[in-house]
RODO-2510 file (C-alpha; in nm, 4 decimals, decimal comma):
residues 141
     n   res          X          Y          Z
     1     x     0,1952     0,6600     0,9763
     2     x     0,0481     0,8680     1,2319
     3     x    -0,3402     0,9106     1,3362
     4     x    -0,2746     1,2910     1,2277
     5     x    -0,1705     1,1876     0,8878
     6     x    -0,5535     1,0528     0,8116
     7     x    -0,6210     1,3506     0,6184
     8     x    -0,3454     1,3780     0,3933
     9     x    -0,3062     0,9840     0,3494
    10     x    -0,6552     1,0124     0,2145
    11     x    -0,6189     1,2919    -0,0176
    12     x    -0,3341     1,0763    -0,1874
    13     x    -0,5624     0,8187    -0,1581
    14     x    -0,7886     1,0171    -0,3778
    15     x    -0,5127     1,1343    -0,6961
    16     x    -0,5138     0,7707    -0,7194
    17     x    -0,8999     0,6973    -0,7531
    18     x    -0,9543     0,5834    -0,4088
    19     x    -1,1649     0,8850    -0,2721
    20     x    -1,1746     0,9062     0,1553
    21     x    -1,2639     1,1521     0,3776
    22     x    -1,0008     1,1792     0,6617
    23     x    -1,2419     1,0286     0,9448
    24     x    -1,2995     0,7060     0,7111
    25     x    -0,9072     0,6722     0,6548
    26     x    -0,8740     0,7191     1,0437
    27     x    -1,1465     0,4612     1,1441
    28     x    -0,9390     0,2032     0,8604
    29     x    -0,6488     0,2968     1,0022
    30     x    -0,7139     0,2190     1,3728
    31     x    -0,7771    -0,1343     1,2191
    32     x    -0,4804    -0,1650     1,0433
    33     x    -0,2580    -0,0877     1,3408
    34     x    -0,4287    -0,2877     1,5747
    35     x    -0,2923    -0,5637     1,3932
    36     x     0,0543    -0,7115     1,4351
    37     x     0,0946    -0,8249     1,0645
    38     x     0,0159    -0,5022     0,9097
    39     x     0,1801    -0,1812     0,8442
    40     x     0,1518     0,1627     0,7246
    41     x     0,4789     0,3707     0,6105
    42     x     0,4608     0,6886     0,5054
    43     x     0,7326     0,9509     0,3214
    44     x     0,7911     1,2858     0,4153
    45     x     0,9770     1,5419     0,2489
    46     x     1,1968     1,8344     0,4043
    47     x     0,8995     2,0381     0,5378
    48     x     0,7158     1,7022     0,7229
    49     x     0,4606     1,6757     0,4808
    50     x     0,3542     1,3287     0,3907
    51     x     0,4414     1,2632     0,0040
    52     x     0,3788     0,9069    -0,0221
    53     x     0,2521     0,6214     0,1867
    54     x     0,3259     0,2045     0,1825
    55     x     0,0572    -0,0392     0,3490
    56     x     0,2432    -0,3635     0,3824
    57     x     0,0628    -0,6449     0,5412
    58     x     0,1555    -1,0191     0,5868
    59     x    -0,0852    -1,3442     0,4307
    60     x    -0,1238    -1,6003     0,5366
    61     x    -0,3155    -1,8557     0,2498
    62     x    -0,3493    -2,2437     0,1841
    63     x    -0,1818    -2,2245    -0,1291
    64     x     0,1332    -2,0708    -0,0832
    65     x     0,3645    -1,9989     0,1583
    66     x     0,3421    -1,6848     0,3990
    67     x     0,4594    -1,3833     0,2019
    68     x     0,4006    -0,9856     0,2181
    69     x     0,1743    -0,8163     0,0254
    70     x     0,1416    -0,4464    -0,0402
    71     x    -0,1790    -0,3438    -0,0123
    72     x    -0,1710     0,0044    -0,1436
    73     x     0,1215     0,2354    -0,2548
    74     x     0,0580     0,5889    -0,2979
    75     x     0,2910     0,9268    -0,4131
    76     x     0,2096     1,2733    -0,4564
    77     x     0,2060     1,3483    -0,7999
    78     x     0,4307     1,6209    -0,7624
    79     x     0,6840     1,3739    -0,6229
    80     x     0,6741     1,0664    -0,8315
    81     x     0,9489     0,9712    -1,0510
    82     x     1,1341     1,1389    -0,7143
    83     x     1,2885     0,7972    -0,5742
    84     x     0,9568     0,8277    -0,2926
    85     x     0,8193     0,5122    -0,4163
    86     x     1,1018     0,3659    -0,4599
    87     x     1,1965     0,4051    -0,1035
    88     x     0,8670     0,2931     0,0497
    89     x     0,8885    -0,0104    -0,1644
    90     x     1,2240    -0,0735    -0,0138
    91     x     1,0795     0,0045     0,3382
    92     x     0,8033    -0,2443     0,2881
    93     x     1,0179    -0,4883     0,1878
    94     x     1,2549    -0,4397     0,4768
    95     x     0,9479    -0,4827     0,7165
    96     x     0,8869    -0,8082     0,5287
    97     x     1,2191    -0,9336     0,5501
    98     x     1,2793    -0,8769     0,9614
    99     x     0,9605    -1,0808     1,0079
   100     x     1,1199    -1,3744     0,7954
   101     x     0,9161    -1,3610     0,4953
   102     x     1,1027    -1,4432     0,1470
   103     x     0,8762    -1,3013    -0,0491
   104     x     0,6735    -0,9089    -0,1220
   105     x     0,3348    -0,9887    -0,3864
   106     x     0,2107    -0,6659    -0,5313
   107     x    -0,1220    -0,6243    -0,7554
   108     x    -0,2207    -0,3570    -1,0108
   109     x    -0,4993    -0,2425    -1,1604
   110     x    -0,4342    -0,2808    -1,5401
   111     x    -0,5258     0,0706    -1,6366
   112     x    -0,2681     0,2073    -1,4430
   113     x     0,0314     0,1533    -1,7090
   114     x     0,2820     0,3514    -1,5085
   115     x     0,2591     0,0878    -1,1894
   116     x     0,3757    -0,2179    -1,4152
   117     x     0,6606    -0,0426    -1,5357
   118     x     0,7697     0,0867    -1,1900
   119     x     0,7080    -0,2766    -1,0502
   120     x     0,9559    -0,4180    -1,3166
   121     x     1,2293    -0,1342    -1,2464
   122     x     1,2250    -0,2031    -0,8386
   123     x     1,2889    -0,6430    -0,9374
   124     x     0,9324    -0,7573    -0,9498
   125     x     0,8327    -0,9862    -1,2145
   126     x     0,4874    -1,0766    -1,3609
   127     x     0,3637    -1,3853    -1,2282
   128     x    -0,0226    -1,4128    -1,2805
   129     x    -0,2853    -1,1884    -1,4441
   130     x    -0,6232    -1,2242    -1,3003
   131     x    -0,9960    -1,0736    -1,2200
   132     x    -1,1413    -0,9590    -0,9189
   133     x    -1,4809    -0,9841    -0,7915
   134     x    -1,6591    -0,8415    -0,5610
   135     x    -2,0445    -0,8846    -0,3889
   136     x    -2,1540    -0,6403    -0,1527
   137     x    -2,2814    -0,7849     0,1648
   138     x    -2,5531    -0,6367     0,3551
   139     x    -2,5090    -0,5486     0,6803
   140     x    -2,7503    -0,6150     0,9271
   141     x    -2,8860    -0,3561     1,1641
***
């Protein structure tokens, strides 16, 4: 991914219920690239236009050993069912692989009942169902 692809990244971002404006997806990006164990891939098809994007990013956690985890996978929905996220998952994987982790962890939201289906087709297997919490911290001024 490219700075210049903020503004579509983030209107993918949106078909999938994660609404961004392109400066906030810039500003998260210039985090996420700053960082040596984290990276955005995007797809393009013939014309150059960005149809899908991968952020794969490495963890490192007490209780298991240091794997990859995708943190968000994203495709046009003109283009899905296209072999687009198929590819990115491979890509992310790849990435994984040439920095010696064994293993790629991916989570879903349960009310998407496309992604477990796609998970299961590219080798991934169930391993844990679980909530998530959150508490918003206030920032100081």
């Amino acid at each position: 991914m490219r700075a210049s692809d903020a503004a579509r990244v983030a209107e993918l971002s949106g078909q999938l219920g994660y609404p961004a404006t392109a400066e906030q997806l810039n500003a998260r990006f210039r985090h996420v690239v700053a960082r040596e164990d984290s990276c955005v891939l995007v797809a393009e098809d013939p014309s150059g236009s960005v149809v899908g994007w991968v952020h794969v990013l490495e963890r490192l956690v007490l209780e298991a050993e240091p794997h990859a985890e995708i943190g968000g996978l994203v495709v046009d929905e003109g283009a899905r069912r296209s072999g687009v996220g198929r590819a990115l998952v491979a890509a992310a994987e790849h990435w994984a692989a040439e920095r010696g982790l064994s293993e790629v962890v991916v989570r879903t939201n349960v009310e998407r009942s496309e992604a477990p289906v796609f998970y299961r087709g590219v080798g991934y297997e169930l391993v844990k169902t679980s909530l998530k919490f959150r508490k918003r911290l206030r920032r100081e001024p």
